[in-house]
C-alpha angles and dihedrals in degrees: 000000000000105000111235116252120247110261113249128229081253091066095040094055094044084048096049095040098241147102124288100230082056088056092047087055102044090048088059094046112262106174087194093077110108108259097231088057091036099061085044083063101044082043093057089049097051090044092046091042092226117175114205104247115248094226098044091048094054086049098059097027100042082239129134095191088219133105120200116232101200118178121193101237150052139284098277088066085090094077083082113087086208097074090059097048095048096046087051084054092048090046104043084055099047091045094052086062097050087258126130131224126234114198117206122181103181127123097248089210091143143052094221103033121115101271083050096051079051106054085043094048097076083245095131126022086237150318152253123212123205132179086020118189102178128003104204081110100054080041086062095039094051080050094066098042105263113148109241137199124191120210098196132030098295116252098242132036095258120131104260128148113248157170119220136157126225096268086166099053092048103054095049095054089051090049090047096049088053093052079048104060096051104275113147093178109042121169143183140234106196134200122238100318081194075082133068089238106054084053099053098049083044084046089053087042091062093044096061094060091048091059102037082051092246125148114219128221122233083211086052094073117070118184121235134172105228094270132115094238087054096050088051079050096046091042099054085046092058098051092043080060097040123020090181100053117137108177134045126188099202110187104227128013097249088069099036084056082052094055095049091048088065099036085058093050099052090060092262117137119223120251093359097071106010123024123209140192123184129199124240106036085236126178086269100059091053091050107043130100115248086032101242117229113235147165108253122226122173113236104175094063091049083064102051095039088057082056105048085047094063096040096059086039085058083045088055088242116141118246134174132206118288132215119201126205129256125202134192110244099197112205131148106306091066 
C-alpha cells in the first residue's frame, strides 16, 4: 500500500479555512493567534493526521528533538543485561515527549575528543551521562549552557542533577545478610571502583563490618569490572587469599554468576560451603539455579527518572538529584 503524504501547511489551511502563515504560527506556539481560529486550526491537524516534522521544528524552535545518551565505556558493556533495561527507561520517557534518544558508547576520557566536538556542536538539546569517570567534560558542557543529566553519584562535589540508586544502603544489606546467615569470612567483588557506584557498595560493605564488630581483610576485596570474566577472576583470587571464605558480596549479578561458576568447579556447593549475593535482581538472579539472592534496583526506573530530569530541566522547571531505593531479594544462593 502507497503510504499517505503528510499533509503540507498548504491542505491544513485550506481545511481550517485560514491562512498558511496562521497555520505556521499556531503550529510553533503563538499564543497571539485568536482561540476560535486557532482551534480550527488544531481541529484540521487532528482530522488530516498531520506530525510536526522533526527538521522543520528545530528549525523554528532552535530545537534538535534529540538527547544524547553518552556511557562512559566501551562495547562489551552490553553482556550486562543492565545497560539494556536502563536505556529502555531512559527511551520510553523521552518518546513519550516527542523527544529521541542518541545513544553514545565512547569512553569520554577527553574535553576535546569526538564525543566532546559533538555534544558542543547544537547537535542534541542535551544529554545524559551514565557510567562517568570524570566529569571536567560535562563541567565544560554546563558552562555553555547544555542541559546535563547524570546517571550515578557524580565524581566530584559540583552541583550537578543526578539519579542515583542507594548504592550504600545496598551493599550493606547484602553484607549484613551474609553476617546473618552464618558467614565469619565474608568478601567482596566490586565493580569498577573507577565509578561512584562500585565505592559506595564497597563503603556499605565496610560498614557492615564496622557494626556487626567484624575486621575486614585488605586481601578480602577483590576488584571486578562488572563482567562475568572479572567476577571468575576475582573469584579464584579470593579463595587463593582465603581458603576458608564463606561468603562473597559480588556487586552486580554478572559477576556474582561469575563467582559461582568457579566455586562450582572447584568442587564448592552454593550456598553450603560459600554464600553469594549479587546486585540488580537482574533477569539473571531470578533464573538462575541456585536463585541467586540479590539486592534489587530498579533499573528500569533509573532510566525513566534521568529522563524525566532532563525533560523538566529543558522545561525550565527546578529539579534536584534523586535517589532511588534498593531491597534485598533473599533466594537460594543466601
Amino acid at each position: 500500500m502507497a503510504q499517505t503524504a503528510r499533509p503540507t501547511y498548504a491542505v491544513i489551511a485550506k481545511t481550517a479555512g485560514v491562512s498558511e502563515a496562521t497555520v505556521s504560527r499556531v503550529l510553533n506556539g503563538d499564543d497571539s493567534v485568536h482561540p476560535d481560529r486557532a482551534k480550527r486550526v488544531q481541529d484540521a491537524v487532528e482530522k488530516l493526521g498531520y506530525k510536526k516534522n522533526r527538521v522543520a521544528s528545530a528549525l523554528a524552535s532552535g530545537r534538535t528533538g534529540l538527547i544524547a545518551v553518552v556511557i562512559d565505556d566501551d562495547l562489551s558493556i552490553f553482556q550486562d543485561p543492565f545497560w539494556g533495561s536502563v536505556t529502555a527507561g531512559v527511551s520510553r520517557v523521552l518518546m513519550e515527549n516527542e523527544l529521541q534518544s542518541l545513544l553514545m558508547v565512547s569512553p569520554v576520557d577527553s574535553v576535546d575528543g569526538a564525543v566532546a566536538h559533538y555534544l558542543q556542536s547544537g547537535e542534541v538539546d542535551g544529554a545524559i551521562f551514565f557510567a562517568l569517570h570524570s566529569d571536567a567534560l560535562v563541567k565544560r558542557l554546563a558552562k555553555q549552557g547544555l542541559p546535563i543529566v547524570i546517571t550515578g553519584t557524580p565524581p566530584s562535589n559540583d552541583d550537578f542533577i543526578f539519579v542515583d540508586t542507594d548504592n550504600f544502603g545496598g551493599g550493606l544489606a547484602a553484607t549484613k545478610h551474609l553476617f546473618s546467615r552464618g558467614c565469619k569470612k565474608v568478601g567482596i567483588i566490586t565493580g569498577d571502583t573507577g565509578l561512584t557506584d562500585a565505592k559506595q557498595r564497597l563503603d556499605g560493605y565496610h560498614q557492615a563490618h564496622r557494626e556487626g564488630g567484624h575486621l575486614p581483610s585488605k586481601t578480602l576485596v577483590a576488584n571486578g569490572d562488572y563482567s562475568f570474566e572479572s567476577g571468575k577472576r576475582a573469584m579464584r583470587q579470593l579463595l587463593d587469599s582465603h581458603p576458608g571464605i564463606d561468603g562473597v558480596f559480588a556487586s552486580n549479578d554478572l559477576m556474582a554468576m561469575g563467582a559461582i561458576a568457579v566455586i562450582q568447579e572447584l568442587g564448592k556447593a552454593v550456598p553450603e560451603h560459600i554464600k553469594v549475593v549479587g546486585f540488580d535482581d537482574s533477569l539473571i538472579a531470578q533464573t538462575a539455579r541456585p536463585g541467586l539472592t540479590s539486592v534489587r534496583q530498579d533499573v528500569v526506573a533509573l532510566g525513566e527518572a534521568a529522563a524525566s530530569l532532563m525533560i523538566a530541566q529543558l522545561a525550565g522547571i527546578d529539579v534536584e538529584p534523586k535517589i532511588l531505593p534498593t531491597e534485598l531479594v533473599v533466594r537460594e544462593s543466601a
